[in-house]
SELO-402364 format. One line per 5 residues: their letters; for each residue x, y, z of C-alpha. Coordinates in steps of 0.001 Angstrom, whole numbers, plus 500000, padded with zeros to 6 digits. Layout:
N
A = X/Y/Z ~ ...;
This chain:
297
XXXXX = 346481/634232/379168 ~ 344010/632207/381262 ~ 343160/630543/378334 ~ 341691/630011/374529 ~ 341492/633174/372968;
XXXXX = 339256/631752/370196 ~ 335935/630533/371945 ~ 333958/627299/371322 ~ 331668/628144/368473 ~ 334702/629320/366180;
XXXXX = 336732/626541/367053 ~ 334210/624255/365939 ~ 333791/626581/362811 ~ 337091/626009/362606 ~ 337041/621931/362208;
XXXXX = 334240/621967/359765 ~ 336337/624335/357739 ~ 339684/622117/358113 ~ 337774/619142/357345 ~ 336029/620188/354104;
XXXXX = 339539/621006/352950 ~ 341621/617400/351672 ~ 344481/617350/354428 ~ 344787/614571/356923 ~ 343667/615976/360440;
XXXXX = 346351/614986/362900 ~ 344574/615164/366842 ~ 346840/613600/369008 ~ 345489/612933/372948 ~ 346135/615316/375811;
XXXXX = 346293/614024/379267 ~ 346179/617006/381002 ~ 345394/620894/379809 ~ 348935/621464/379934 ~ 349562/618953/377641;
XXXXX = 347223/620778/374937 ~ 348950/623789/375427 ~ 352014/621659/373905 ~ 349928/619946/371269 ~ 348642/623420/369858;
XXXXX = 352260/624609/370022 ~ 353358/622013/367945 ~ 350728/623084/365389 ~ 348784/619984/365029 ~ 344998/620831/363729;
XXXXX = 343352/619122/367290 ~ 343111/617896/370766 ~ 341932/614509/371284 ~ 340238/613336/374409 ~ 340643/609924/375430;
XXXXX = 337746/607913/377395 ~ 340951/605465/378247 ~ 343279/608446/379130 ~ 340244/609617/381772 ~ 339700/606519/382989;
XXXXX = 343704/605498/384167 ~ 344012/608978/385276 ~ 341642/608073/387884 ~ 343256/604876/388012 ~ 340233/602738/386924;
XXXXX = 340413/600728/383372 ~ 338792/601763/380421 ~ 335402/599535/381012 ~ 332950/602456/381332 ~ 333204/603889/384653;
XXXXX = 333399/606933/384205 ~ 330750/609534/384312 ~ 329590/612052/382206 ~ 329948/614408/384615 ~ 333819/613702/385093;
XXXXX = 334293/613556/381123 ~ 332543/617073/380703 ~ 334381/618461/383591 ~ 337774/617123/382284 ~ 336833/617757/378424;
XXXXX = 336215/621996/380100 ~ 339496/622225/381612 ~ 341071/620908/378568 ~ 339127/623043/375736 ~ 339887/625946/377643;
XXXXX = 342930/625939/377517 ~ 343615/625390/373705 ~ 342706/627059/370843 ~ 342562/624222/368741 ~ 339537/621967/368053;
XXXXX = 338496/619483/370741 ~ 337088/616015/369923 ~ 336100/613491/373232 ~ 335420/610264/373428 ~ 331886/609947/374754;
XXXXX = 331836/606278/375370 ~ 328084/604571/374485 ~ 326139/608214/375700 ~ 326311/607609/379498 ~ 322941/605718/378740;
XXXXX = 319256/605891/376856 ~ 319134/607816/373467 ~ 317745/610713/375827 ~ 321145/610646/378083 ~ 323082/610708/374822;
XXXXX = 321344/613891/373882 ~ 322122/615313/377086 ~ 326024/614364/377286 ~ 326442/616087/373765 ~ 324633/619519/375641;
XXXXX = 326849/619287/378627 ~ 330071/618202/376238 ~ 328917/621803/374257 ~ 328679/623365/377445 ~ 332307/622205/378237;
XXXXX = 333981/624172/375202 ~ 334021/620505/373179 ~ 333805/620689/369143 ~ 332860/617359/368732 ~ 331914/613644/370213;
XXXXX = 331967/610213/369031 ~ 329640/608040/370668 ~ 329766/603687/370244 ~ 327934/600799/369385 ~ 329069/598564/372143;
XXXXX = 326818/596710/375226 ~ 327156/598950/377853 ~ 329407/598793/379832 ~ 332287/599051/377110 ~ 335324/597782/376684;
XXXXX = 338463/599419/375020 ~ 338103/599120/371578 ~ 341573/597045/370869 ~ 340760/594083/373737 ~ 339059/590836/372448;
XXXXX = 335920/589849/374033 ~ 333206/593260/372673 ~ 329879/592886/371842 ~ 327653/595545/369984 ~ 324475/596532/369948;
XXXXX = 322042/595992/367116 ~ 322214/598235/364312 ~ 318471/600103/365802 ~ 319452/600580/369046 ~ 322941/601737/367938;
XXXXX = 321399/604518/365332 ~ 318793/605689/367926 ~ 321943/606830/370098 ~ 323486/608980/366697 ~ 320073/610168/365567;
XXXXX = 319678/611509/369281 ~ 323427/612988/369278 ~ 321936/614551/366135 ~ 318957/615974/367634 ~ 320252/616983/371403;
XXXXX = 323137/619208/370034 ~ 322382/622789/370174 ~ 325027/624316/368335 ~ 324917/623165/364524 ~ 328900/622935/364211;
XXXXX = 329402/620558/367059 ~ 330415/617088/365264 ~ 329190/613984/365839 ~ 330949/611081/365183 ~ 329764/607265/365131;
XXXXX = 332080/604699/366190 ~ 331688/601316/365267 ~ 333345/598472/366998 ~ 331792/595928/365175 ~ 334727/594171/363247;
XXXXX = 335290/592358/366383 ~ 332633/590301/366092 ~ 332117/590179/362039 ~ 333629/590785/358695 ~ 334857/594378/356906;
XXXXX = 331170/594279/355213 ~ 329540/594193/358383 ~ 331300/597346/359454 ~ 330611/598887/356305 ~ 326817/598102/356703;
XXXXX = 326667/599211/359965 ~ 328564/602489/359045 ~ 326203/602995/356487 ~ 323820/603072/358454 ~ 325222/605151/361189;
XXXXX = 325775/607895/358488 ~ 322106/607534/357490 ~ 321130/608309/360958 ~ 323126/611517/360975 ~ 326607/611316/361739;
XXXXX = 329281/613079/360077 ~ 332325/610932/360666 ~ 332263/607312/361067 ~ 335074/606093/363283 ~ 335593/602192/361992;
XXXXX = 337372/600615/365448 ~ 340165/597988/365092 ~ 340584/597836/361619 ~ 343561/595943/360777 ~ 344938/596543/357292;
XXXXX = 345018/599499/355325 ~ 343025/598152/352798 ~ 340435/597730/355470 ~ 340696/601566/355826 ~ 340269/601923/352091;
XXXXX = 337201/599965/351692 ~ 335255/601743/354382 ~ 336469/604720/353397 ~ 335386/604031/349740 ~ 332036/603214/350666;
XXXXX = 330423/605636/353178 ~ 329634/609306/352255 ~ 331218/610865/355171 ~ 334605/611106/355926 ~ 336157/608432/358615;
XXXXX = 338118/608918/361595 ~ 341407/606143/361842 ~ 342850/605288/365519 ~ 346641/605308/365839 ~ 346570/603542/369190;
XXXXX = 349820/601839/370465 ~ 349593/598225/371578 ~ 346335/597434/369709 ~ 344919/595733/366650 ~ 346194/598251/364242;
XXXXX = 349579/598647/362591 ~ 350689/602394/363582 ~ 350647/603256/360183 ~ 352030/607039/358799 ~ 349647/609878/358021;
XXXXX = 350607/609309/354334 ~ 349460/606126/354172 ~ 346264/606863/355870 ~ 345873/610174/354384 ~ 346333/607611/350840;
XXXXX = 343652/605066/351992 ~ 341073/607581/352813 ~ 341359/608469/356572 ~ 340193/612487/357475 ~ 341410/612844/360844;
XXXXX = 343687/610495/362998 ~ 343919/610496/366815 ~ 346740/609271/368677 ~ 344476/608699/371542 ~ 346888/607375/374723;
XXXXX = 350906/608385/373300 ~ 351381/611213/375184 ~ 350062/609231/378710 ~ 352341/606514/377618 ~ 355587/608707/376641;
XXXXX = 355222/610315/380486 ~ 354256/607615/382351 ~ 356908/605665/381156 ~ 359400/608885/381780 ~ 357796/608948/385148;
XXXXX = 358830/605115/385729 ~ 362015/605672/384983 ~ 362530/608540/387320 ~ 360662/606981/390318 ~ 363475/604165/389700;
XXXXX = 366009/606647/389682 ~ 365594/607978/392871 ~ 364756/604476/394345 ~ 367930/602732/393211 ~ 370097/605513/393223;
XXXXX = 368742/607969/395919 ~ 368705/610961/393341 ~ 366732/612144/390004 ~ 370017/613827/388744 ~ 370827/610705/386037;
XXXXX = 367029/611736/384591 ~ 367129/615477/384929 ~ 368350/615745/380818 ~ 364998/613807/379882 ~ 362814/616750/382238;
XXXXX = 361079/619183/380780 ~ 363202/622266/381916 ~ 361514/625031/384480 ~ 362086/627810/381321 ~ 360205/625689/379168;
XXXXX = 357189/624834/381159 ~ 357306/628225/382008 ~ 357133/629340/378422 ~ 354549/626760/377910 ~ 352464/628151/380507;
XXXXX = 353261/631654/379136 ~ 353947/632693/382699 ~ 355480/635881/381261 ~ 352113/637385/380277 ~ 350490/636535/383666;
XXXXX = 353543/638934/384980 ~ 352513/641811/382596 ~ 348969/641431/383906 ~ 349740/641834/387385 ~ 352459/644588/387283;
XXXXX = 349406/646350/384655 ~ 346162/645665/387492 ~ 347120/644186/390600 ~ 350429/645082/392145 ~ 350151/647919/394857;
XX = 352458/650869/393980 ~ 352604/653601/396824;
C-alpha cells in the first residue's frame, strides 16, 4: 500500500544482482505509475522510462524539451510505485558535464536505479529519426565520466548511449562505445542498430554488457528476446508499446462515442473497474482505514 515496499538502494542492489546473472532483462516502458504497477505484476525484471513517453505526455515531441526537473518528478512518481528496478532516459544530461552530475543526484533522489545519458548535439532528436548529429567522442565521455563521478549511491547504473550509427559505420559505434566504457559506464546502449549481427558485433567487442531498444516504428526489426538474448543483448526496453497499445485503444473509443453516441461497442477492450481495482490493491487501503481511521462510537 502507498507504494514500493522495497526502497531505492535494494532495488538497485537488485539490478546489479539480475544483471551479473546470464538472463535477458526484459524492462518494458510505463506511461504512467499505474502502468508499473501492471508491468511488475506481470513479473518482468524492470520499469523503463521513456524521454519520448514524457515528452508526448505533455504533448511536445521528443526533441529535448523537457526538463530535468519534470523527468525527476515523473521518474519519483513512477519508482514509487514499483518494486521493480527503474531505468530513465536522461536525454544528453540537461547540459554541461556538471548538470549531468547533478541530474543523476536528483534522478537518485527520485527512487531511479539507473540512467542512460547520449552523445547527441543538444537539443536531441529521437534516436530512430534521420537527420542526428553527435558530439565528439571528448565531449561525449566528459558527460559519462561526470555521471560516474556525481552519483552518490555506488549501485545506481549508468548507461552510455550512443547514437552514432546514424552518421557512420558499425566500427564507429564500436569505437565510440569503447570508449564510453573506458570512461566509466556500465552498459553501453548502441542506438538504431539494424541487424542482429550488428548487435553481435558490439556486443562481442565491449567489456560491458549492452542495452538493445525494441522500439516500434523505428530502424530496428522488433526482434524476440531469444534472438537478442543469442546475439548478446543484457537488458531490452520496450520504450513507447504500452503509450502506443492505449492511445490507440483510446482512439478507438473517442470514435466510438463520436460516431455512434456510446462507448458500449468498446467496453469488452476496457480494463474492468475489479481489475484496476485489484491493480491498485484498493482492498488493502480498506483494511488500513477500518484498522486507523474510521470513527467507531
Amino acid at each position: 500500500m502507498l507504494g514500493a515496499k522495497v526502497n531505492a538502494t535494494s532495488r538497485r542492489a537488485n539490478l546489479r544482482e539480475a544483471l551479473a546473472g546470464e538472463e535477458l532483462l526484459q524492462f518494458p516502458g510505463a506511461f504512467n505509475p499505474l502502468a508499473a504497477k501492471m508491468i511488475e505484476d506481470f513479473g518482468f525484471d524492470g520499469v523503463y522510462i521513456s524521454g519520448a513517453v514524457m515528452s508526448a505526455e505533455l504533448g511536445l515531441p521528443d526533441i529535448g524539451l523537457t526538463t530535468l526537473t519534470e523527468v525527476a518528478g515523473r521518474s519519483g512518481q513512477i519508482s514509487q510505485v514499483t518494486n521493480l528496478p527503474t531505468i530513465v532516459d536522461a536525454d544528453t544530461g540537461f547540459g554541461e558535464p556538471m548538470n549531468v552530475a547533478r541530474t543523476i543526484q536528483a534522478l537518485e533522489d527520485a527512487g531511479v536505479a539507473g540512467a542512460h545519458i547520449e552523445d547527441q548535439v543538444n537539443p536531441k532528436r529521437c534516436g530512430h529519426l534521420d537527420g542526428k548529429e553527435v558530439v565528439d567522442v571528448t565531449t561525449a565521455t566528459k558527460r559519462i565520466r561526470a555521471a560516474v563521478q556525481g552519483r552518490r549511491d555506488d549501485n545506481f547504473l549508468v548507461i552510455a548511449r550512443t547514437d552514432i550509427r546514424a552518421e557512420a559505420d558499425v566500427a564507429a559505434t564500436i569505437d565510440r562505445a569503447q570508449a564510453l566504457a573506458e570512461a566509466g559506464a556500465e552498459v553501453i546502449f548502441p542506438e538504431a542498430l539494424t541487424t542482429l549481427d550488428e548487435f553481435e558485433q558490439v556486443a562481442s567487442a565491449v567489456p560491458v554488457p549492452i542495452l538493445a531498444n525494441m522500439t516500434e516504428f523505428g530502424k530496428s526489426e522488433l526482434f524476440t528476446a531469444e534472438q537478442l538474448a543469442g546475439a548478446g543483448a543484457r537488458i531490452v526496453i520496450y520504450p513507447v508499446t504500452l503509450l502506443r497499445l492505449a492511445m490507440g485503444a483510446a482512439h478507438a473509443g473517442l470514435s466510438a462515442i463520436k460516431n455512434e453516441g456510446t462507448q458500449e461497442s468498446v467496453v469488452p477492450q476496457m480494463q474492468t473497474r475489479a481489475d484496476l481495482y485489484e491493480l491498485l490493491r484498493y482492498a488493502e487501503y480498506n483494511v488500513f482505514d477500518e484498522d486507523i481511521f474510521t470513527y467507531r462510537p
